[in-house]
C-alpha positions in Angstrom: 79.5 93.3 -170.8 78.9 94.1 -174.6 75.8 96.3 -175.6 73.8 93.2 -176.4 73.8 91.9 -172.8 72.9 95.0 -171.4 70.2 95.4 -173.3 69.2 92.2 -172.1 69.9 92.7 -168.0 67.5 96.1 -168.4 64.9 94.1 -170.2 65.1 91.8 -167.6 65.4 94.2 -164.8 62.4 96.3 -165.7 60.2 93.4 -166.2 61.2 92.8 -162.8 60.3 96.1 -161.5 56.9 96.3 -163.5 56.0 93.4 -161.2 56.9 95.3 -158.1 55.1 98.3 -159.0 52.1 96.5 -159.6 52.3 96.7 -164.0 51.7 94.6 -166.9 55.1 93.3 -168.0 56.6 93.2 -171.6 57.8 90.1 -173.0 61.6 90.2 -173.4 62.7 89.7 -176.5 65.9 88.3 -177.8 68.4 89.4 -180.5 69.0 87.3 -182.7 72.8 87.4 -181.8 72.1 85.8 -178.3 70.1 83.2 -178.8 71.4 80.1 -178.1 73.7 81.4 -175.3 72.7 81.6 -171.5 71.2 85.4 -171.5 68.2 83.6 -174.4 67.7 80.9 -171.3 67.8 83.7 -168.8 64.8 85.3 -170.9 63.0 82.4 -171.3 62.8 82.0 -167.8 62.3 85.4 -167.3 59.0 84.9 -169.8 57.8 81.9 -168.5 57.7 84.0 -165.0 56.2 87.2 -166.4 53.3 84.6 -167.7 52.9 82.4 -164.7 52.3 86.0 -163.0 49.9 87.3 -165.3 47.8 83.8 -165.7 47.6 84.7 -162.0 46.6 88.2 -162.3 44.0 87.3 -164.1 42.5 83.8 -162.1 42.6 86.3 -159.3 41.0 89.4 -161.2 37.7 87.1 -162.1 37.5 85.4 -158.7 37.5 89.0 -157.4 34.7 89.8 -159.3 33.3 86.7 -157.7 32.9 84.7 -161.2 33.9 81.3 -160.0 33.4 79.5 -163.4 37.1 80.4 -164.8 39.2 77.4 -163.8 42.8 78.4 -162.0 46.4 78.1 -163.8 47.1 74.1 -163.0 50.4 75.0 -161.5 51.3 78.0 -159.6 53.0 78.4 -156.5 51.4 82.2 -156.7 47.9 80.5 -157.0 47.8 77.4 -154.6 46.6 79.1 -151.7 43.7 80.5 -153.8 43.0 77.4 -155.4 41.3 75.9 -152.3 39.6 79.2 -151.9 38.1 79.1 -155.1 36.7 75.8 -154.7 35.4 76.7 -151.3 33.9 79.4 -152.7 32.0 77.1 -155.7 31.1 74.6 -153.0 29.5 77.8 -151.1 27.9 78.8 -153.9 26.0 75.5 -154.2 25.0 75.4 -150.1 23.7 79.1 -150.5 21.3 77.5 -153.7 20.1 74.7 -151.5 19.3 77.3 -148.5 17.7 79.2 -151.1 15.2 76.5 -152.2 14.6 75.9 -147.7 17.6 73.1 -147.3 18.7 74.6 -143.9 20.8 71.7 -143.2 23.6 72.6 -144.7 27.0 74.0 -142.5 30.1 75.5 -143.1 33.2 74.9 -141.5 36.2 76.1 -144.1 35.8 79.6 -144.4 37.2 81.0 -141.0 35.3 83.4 -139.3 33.0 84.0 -142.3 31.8 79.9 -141.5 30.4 81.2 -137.9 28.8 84.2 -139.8 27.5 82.1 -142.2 26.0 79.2 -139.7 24.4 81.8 -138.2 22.4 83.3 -140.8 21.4 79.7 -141.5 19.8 79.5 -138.2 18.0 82.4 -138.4 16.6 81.8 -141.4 15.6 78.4 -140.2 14.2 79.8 -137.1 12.3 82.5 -139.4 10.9 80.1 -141.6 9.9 78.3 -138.5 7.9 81.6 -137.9 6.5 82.1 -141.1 5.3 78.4 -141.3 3.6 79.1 -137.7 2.4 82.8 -138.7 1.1 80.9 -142.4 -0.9 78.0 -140.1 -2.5 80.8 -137.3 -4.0 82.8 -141.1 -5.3 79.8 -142.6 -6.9 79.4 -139.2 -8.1 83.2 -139.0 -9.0 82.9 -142.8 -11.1 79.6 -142.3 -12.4 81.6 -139.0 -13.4 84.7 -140.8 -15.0 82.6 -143.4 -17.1 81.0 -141.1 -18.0 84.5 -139.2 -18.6 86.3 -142.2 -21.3 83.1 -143.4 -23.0 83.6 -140.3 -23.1 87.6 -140.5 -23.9 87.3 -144.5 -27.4 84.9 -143.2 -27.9 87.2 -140.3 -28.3 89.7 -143.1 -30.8 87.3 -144.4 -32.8 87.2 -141.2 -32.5 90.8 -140.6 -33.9 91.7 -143.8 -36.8 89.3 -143.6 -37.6 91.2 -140.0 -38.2 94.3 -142.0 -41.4 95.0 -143.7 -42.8 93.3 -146.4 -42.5 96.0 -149.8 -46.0 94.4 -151.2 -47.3 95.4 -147.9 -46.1 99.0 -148.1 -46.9 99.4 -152.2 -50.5 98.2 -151.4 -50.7 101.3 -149.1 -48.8 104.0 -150.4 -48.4 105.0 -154.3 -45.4 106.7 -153.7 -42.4 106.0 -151.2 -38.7 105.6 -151.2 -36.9 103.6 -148.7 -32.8 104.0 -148.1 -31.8 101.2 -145.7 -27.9 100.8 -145.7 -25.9 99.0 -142.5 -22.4 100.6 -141.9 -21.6 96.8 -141.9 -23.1 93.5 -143.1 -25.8 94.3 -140.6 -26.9 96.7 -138.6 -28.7 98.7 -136.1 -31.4 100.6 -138.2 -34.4 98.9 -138.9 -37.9 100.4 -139.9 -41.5 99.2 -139.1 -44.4 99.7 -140.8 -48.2 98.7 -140.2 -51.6 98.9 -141.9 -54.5 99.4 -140.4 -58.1 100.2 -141.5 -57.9 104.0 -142.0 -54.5 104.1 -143.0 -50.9 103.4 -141.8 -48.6 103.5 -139.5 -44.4 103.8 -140.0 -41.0 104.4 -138.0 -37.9 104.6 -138.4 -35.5 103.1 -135.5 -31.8 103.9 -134.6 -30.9 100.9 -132.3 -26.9 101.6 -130.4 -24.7 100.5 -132.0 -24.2 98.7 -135.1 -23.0 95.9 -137.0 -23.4 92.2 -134.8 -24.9 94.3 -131.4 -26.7 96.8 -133.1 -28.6 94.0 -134.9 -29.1 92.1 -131.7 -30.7 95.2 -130.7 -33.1 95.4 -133.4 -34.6 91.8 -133.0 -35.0 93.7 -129.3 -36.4 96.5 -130.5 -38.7 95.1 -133.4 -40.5 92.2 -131.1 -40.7 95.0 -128.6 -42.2 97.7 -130.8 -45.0 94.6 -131.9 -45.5 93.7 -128.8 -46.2 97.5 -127.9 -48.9 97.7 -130.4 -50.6 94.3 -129.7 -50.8 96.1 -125.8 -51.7 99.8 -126.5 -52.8 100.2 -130.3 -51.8 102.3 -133.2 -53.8 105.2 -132.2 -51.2 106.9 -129.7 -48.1 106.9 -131.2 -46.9 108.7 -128.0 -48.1 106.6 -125.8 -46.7 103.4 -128.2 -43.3 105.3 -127.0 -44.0 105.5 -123.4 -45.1 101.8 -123.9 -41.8 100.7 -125.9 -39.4 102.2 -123.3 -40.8 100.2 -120.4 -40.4 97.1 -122.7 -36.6 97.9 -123.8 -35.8 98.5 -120.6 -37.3 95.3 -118.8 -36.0 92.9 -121.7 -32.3 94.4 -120.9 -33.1 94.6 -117.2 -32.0 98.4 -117.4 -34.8 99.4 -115.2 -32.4 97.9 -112.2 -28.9 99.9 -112.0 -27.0 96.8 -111.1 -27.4 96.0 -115.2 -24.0 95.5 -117.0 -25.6 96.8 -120.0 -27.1 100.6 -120.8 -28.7 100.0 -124.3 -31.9 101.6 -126.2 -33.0 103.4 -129.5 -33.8 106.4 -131.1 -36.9 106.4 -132.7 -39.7 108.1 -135.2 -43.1 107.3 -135.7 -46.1 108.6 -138.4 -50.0 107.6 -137.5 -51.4 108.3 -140.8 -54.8 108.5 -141.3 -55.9 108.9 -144.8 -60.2 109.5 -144.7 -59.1 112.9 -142.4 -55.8 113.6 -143.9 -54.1 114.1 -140.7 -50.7 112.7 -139.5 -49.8 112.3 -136.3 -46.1 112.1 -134.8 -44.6 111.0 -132.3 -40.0 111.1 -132.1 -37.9 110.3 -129.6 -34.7 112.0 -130.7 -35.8 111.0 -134.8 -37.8 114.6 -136.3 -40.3 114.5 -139.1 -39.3 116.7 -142.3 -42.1 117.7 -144.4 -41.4 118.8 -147.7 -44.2 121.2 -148.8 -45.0 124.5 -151.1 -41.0 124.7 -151.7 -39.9 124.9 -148.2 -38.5 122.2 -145.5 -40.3 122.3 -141.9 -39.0 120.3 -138.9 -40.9 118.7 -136.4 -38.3 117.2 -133.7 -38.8 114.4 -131.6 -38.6 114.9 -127.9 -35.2 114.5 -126.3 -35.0 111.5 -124.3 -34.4 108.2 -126.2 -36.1 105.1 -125.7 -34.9 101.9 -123.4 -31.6 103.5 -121.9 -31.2 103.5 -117.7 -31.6 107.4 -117.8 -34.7 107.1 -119.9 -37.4 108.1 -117.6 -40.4 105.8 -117.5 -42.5 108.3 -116.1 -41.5 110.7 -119.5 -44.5 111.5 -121.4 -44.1 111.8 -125.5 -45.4 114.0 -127.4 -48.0 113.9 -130.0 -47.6 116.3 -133.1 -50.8 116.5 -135.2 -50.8 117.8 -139.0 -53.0 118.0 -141.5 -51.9 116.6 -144.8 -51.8 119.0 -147.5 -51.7 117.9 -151.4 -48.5 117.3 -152.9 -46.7 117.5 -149.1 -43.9 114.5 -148.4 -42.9 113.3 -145.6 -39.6 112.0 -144.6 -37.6 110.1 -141.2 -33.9 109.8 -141.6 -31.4 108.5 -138.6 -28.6 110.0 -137.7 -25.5 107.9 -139.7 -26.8 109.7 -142.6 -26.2 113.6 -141.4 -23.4 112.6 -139.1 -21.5 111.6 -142.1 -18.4 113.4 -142.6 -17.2 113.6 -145.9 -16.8 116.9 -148.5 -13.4 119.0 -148.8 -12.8 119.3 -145.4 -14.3 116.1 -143.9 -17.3 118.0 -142.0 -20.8 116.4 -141.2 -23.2 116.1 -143.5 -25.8 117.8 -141.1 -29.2 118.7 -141.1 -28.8 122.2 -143.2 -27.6 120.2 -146.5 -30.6 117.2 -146.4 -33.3 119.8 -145.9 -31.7 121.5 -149.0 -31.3 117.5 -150.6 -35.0 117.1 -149.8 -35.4 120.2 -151.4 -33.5 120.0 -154.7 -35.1 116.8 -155.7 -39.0 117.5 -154.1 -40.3 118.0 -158.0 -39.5 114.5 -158.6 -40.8 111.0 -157.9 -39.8 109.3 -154.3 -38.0 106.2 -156.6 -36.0 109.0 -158.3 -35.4 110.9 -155.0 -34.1 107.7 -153.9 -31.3 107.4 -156.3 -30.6 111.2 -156.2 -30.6 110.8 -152.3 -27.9 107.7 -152.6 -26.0 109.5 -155.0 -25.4 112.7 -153.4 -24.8 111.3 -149.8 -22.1 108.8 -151.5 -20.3 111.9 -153.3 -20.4 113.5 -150.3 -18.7 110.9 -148.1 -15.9 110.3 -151.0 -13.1 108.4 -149.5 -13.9 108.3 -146.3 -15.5 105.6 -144.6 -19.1 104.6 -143.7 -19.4 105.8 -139.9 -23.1 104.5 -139.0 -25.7 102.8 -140.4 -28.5 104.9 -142.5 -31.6 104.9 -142.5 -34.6 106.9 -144.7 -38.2 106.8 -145.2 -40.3 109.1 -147.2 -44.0 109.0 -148.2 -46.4 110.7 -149.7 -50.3 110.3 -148.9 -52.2 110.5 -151.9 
C-alpha cells in the first residue's frame, strides 16, 4: 500500500471512530492522484455516510429540544424509527391544544405507556372541569342568594332607621346634641329613643343582644316595648319605666317561663330632663351617665342587672339618680361596642379611662364637632381591626 492509500484508510478509519466516540466527523478528502480509482468511491461513500449521520444528529438534536417544526432527512435508516415519533409527537401537540381550549374528547393510543398517562390526565381534567362547572353554578346561586339577602338587610336598614327618632323632633328640643349610631353590620342591635314632653325631654340609649339580623329583631322588641312602657307608666319614673320594660321583654320572649328556648334582653340608659327646674333624672340598667362638667368627667352607673333576660329579676327595683343641671354641663350615654373595641398598638380595649378623657379633650367645643372628633378618634383607634359591636352615643346639653 503506497503513502497515498494510507492516507486514505486513516482518513477513513478515524471518521469511523469519531462516530463511535460520539464526535463530529471530518469530510475526507481526496488527492488528486486517487480520484477516479476505487479509494475516491470508497470516500464518497464514506461522505455520503458521515452526512446521513450528521443530518441525523441534528433531526434528533431539535426534536430533543422538543421543536417539532424541523422536518426529518427523507431517507435514513438511522431516522425511520424517529420519524413516526416525531409525527406522533406533532399530532400530540395538536390533541394537547384542543384539551387546552376544553375538547376532552380526545385519546391517545400511540405513545406506549406515556398514552395511559396521558388518558388519564384527560380524565381528570374532565372530571375537574366537571367540578368547577358545578362549583361556578352553586356561586352564581350563592351570589344571586346573597344579593337577595343583602336587599332585604339593606331595606331592613331602611326600616330600622325610620324606628329611630325623628332629628326635627330632637333639634326642636335641644340646641345642642350629637348623635353616633353605627351597626357592626348593615343593621344592628343599638337603637336610641327619645320623647318630648311638656317640661322637657326624655332620651335612652339601648344595647339590645346581639347584633346584625337578631340584634335588630330585638330592637323592634325593645322599641314597641319601651312605647308601650310609657303609654302604661309615664315619663316621670324613669326607674320605674325600667322595672316596667323588663316585665314586657320578658313576656313578649316568654322568658318569664324557664322552659323558653330563648334567653334575650337589653342594656339600657335613660335621662328624664326637665328643663323649668333644671334637674335630670337617671335611671341605667348596666348603661352609666357621663357628665362632662367644670373640666372634669363624673360617672353615674346604671344598676347591674339588665333588662328582659330569665335571670333579670322582676321584683328588682331601679334606681333613680337625681342631678341638678349646672350651666355649660353635657351629658353623654354610650353602649358598650364603643369601649369594648380593641384596637391601638397592642389591640387592647378602648375602655372607659380613654372616652372620659375623649369627652374631655373635645368638651370646649360644639356637640356637632365632638361628633366628628368622637368618630375620628375611635376609628384611629380601632385601625385594622375589625368592628366588634355595634355603637352607640348620645350627648346633650340643656340650655
Amino acid at each position: 500500500m503506497d503513502q497515498t492509500e494510507s492516507t486514505i484508510v486513516n482518513a477513513v478509519k478515524e471518521a469511523i471512530l469519531s462516530l463511535l466516540r460520539g464526535e463530529p466527523p471530518n469530510k475526507i478528502s481526496v488527492p488528486e492522484i486517487a480520484r477516479g480509482d476505487s479509494l475516491d468511491g470508497l470516500c464518497e461513500s464514506v461522505n455520503e455516510l458521515m452526512k446521513t449521520f450528521s443530518e441525523a444528529h441534528d433531526f434528533l438534536a431539535f426534536l430533543s429540544k422538543g421543536t417539532l417544526e424541523v422536518d426529518p432527512p427523507r431517507r435514513s435508516f438511522l431516522i425511520s424509527p424517529f420519524k413516526q415519533l416525531h409525527s406522533n409527537l406533532r399530532h400530540l401537540t395538536w390533541q394537547t391544544k384542543q384539551v387546552a381550549t376544553g375538547d376532552f374528547s380526545h385519546r391517545v393510543d400511540f405513545l406506549g405507556e406515556f398514552s395511559d398517562a396521558f388518558n388519564s390526565m384527560i380524565d381528570s381534567l374532565r372530571e375537574k372541569r366537571l367540578v368547577e362547572l358545578e362549583l361556578h353554578e352553586a356561586h352564581s346561586k350563592l351570589l344571586e342568594a346573597n344579593t337577595q339577602i343583602m336587599d332585604s338587610i339593606h331595606y331592613a336598614r331602611t326600616i330600622q332607621t325610620a324606628f329611630l327618632p325623628n332629628t326635627q323632633e330632637i333639634t326642636s328640643a335641644l340646641k345642642d346634641f350629637c348623635i353616633i349610631w353605627k351597626p357592626k353590620d348593615v343593621i344592628g342591635g343599638d337603637i336610641y329613643k327619645f320623647r318630648s314632653h311638656q317640661d322637657g325631654f326624655l332620651i335612652a340609649a339601648i344595647d339590645c343582644t346581639g347584633h346584625g339580623v337578631p340584634g335588630a329583631i330585638m330592637t323592634m322588641i325593645a322599641g314597641s316595648s319601651f312605647d308601650r312602657a310609657l303609654e302604661e307608666v309615664g315619663h316621670a319614673d324613669p326607674a320605674l319605666i325600667l322595672q316596667k320594660l323588663n316585665l314586657l321583654v320578658k313576656n313578649s320572649l316568654n322568658q318569664h317561663v324557664s322552659e323558653s328556648p330563648s334567653d334575650d334582653g337589653l342594656d339600657i340608659g335613660i335621662c328624664l330632663v326637665n328643663k323649668s327646674r333644671r334637674t335630670l333624672v337617671f335611671a341605667g340598667a348596666k348603661i352609666g351617665l357621663f357628665r362632662v362638667s367644670d373640666g372634669q368627667v363624673h360617672e353615674i352607673p346604671g344598676d347591674r342587672q339588665s333588662i328582659g333576660y330569665k335571670t333579670s329579676r322582676l321584683s328588682f327595683n331601679y334606681t333613680n339618680h337625681s342631678l341638678p343641671i349646672q350651666d355649660h354641663a353635657t351629658f353623654y350615654m354610650c353602649t358598650d361596642g364603643i369601649t369594648h373595641q380593641t384596637g391601638g398598638p397592642r389591640q387592647f380595649p378602648f375602655g372607659k379611662k380613654r372616652f372620659k378623657r375623649l369627652l374631655l379633650d373635645h368638651c370646649e367645643k360644639s356637640l356637632s364637632e365632638q361628633k366628628r372628633a368622637f368618630e375620628e378618634a375611635i376609628e384611629k383607634y380601632r385601625g385594622d381591626e375589625p368592628q366588634l359591636d355595634d355603637m352607640t352615643l348620645v350627648g346633650f346639653t340643656v340650655s
